[in-house]
N, C-alpha and C positions, 0 to 999 in steps of 0.2 A: 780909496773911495770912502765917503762918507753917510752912511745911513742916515736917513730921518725919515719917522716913521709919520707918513703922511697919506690915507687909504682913500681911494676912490670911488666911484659906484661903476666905471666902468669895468668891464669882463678885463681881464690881462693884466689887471695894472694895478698891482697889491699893494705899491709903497712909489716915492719919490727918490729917487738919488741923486747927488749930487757930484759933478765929473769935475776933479779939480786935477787933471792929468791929459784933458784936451786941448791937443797942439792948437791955437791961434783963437781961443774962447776965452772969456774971464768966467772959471766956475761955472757954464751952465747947469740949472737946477729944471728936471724934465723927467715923465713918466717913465719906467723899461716896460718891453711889451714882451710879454711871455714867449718861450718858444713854440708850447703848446697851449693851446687856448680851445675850452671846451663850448658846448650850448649849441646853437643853431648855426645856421648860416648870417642870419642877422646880427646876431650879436657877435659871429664873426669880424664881421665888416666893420663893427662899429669898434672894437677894438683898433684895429689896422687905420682907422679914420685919422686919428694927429699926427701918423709918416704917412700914410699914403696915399689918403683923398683928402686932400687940403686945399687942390684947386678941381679946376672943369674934370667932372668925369662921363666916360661912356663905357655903358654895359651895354655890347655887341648880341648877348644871347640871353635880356633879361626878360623880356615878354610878360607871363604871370607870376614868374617869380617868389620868393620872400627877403631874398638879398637884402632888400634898401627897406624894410619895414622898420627898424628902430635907428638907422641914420640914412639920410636923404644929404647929398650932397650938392652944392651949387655952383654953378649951372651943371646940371645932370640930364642926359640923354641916351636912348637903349632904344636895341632894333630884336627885332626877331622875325624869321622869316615865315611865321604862319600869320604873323599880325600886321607888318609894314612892308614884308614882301624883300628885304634887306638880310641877305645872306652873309652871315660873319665872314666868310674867306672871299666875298667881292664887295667894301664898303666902299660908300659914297662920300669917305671924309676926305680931306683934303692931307697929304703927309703930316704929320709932328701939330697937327690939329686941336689935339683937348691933350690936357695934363696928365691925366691915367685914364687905362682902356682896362675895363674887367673883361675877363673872358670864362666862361664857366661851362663847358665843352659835353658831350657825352662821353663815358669814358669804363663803362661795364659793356659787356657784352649781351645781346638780347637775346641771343638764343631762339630760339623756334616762337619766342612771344609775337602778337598779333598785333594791331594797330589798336584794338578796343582792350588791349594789356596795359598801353602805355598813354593812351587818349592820343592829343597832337604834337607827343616828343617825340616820334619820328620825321614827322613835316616840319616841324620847328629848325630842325639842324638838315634836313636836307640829304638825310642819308637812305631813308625807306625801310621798311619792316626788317628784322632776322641781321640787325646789320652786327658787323664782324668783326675782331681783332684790325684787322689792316683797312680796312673803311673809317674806324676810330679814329686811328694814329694817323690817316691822311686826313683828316679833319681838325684833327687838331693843330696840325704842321701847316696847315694852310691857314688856318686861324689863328696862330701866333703869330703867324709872320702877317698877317695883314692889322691883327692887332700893333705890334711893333711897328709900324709903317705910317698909322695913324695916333699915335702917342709920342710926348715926349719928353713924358718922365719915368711913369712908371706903368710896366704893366701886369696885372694879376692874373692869372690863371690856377683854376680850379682846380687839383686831378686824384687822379687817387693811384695805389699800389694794390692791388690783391691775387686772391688765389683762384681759379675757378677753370674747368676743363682739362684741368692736369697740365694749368699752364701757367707761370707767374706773370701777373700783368703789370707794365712799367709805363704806366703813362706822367709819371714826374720825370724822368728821363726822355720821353717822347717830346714834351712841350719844351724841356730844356734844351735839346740837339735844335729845335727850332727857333729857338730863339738867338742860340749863338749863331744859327747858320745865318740870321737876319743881323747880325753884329751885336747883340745885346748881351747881357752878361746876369750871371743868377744874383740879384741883391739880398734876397731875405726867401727862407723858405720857413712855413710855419706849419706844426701839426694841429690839423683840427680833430678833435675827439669829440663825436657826435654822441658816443656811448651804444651805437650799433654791436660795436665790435666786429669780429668774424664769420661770415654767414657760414652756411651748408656746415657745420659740423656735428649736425647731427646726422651727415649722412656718410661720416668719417669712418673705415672700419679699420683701415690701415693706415697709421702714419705717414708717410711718404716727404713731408716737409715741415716748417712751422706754417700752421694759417697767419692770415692775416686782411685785414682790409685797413688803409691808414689813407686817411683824406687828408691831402695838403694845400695849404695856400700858398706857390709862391708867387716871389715878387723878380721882375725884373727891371733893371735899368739901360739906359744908351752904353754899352759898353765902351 
């Protein structure tokens, strides 16, 4: 492959490369998109924008969001169930409906917090106050699969990996079992690095593993 050094303004996308080793193309000349790609959630999105929302999209759980604040895609449509009363795991789209389906799920656990902890993020997803490990992960299982059902190209979903209750949490594994159970298959998985890093460790007195908290975007396709 061929470098030439060509820099852009978007997040991800440091130089141009040219693929002159792709079966059934003449040379195409196109951005690469990082594997890790830092900043917000916005500038997320707007990375992932020239593969992944190029046509109709729907965010299932965007309500007040920041998702789509520096790219807005067209035609674009999002439900959430404390605003249009539209529950991500029973939508109202029709099968294989819009091009790509966001899905951006709860996926920490809330622990003894209260409903004035979290404002209307517990009505929003439909799960209720102190919600738990296995209320999650059926949240999310039912919400990729009804994401996959109504897409049909690609779908995103949210999640993260971390540490917390003396228990590792795998919700990138959670939405990926769900999605293959739906026939889909993992296209692109990407790390977002917010710069949080690993909470609670200053409440660490004994090792006991590596911390961690790692937010990922992946992508799935029709398997």
């Amino acid at each position: 492959m061929n470098d030439r050094t060509n820099p852009t303004d978007t997040p991800g996308y440091p130089r141009d490369v040219q693929l002159g080793l792709v079966e059934g193309t003449d040379r195409p000349v196109g951005p690469v998109l990082q594997s890790v790609i830092t900043g917000s959630n916005a500038e997320l999105l707007r990375a992932v924008a020239p593969l992944y929302l190029t046509g109709s999209v729907l965010d299932v759980t965007y309500g007040r969001g920041k998702w789509w604040d520096l790219y807005k895609p067209d035609p674009f449509a999002w439900h959430d169930l404390a605003l249009d009363g539209v529950d991500c795991r029973a939508l109202p789209e029709l099968d294989a409906s819009w091009d790509t389906v966001a899905f951006d799920p709860p996926y920490v656990e809330s622990g003894n917090a209260t409903r004035s902890d979290y404002g209307d993020f517990f009505d929003r997803f439909g799960i209720g106050c102190g919600r738990r490990l296995g209320s999650i992960e059926r949240l999310i299982a039912a919400g990729v699969a009804e994401a996959c059902r109504v897409a049909r190209r690609f779908v995103l979903v949210k999640c993260m990996e971390y540490v917390a209750g003396a228990r590792f949490h795998d919700g990138p594994t959670a939405a990926t079992v769900a999605a293959l159970d739906a026939g889909w298959v993992k296209h692109d998985q990407i790390v977002h690095y917010s710069g949080g890093g690993p909470g609670g460790s200053h409440r660490t007195f004994t090792v006991l593993r590596a911390a961690r908290a790692h937010s990922y975007l992946l992508v799935f396709s029709r398997g």
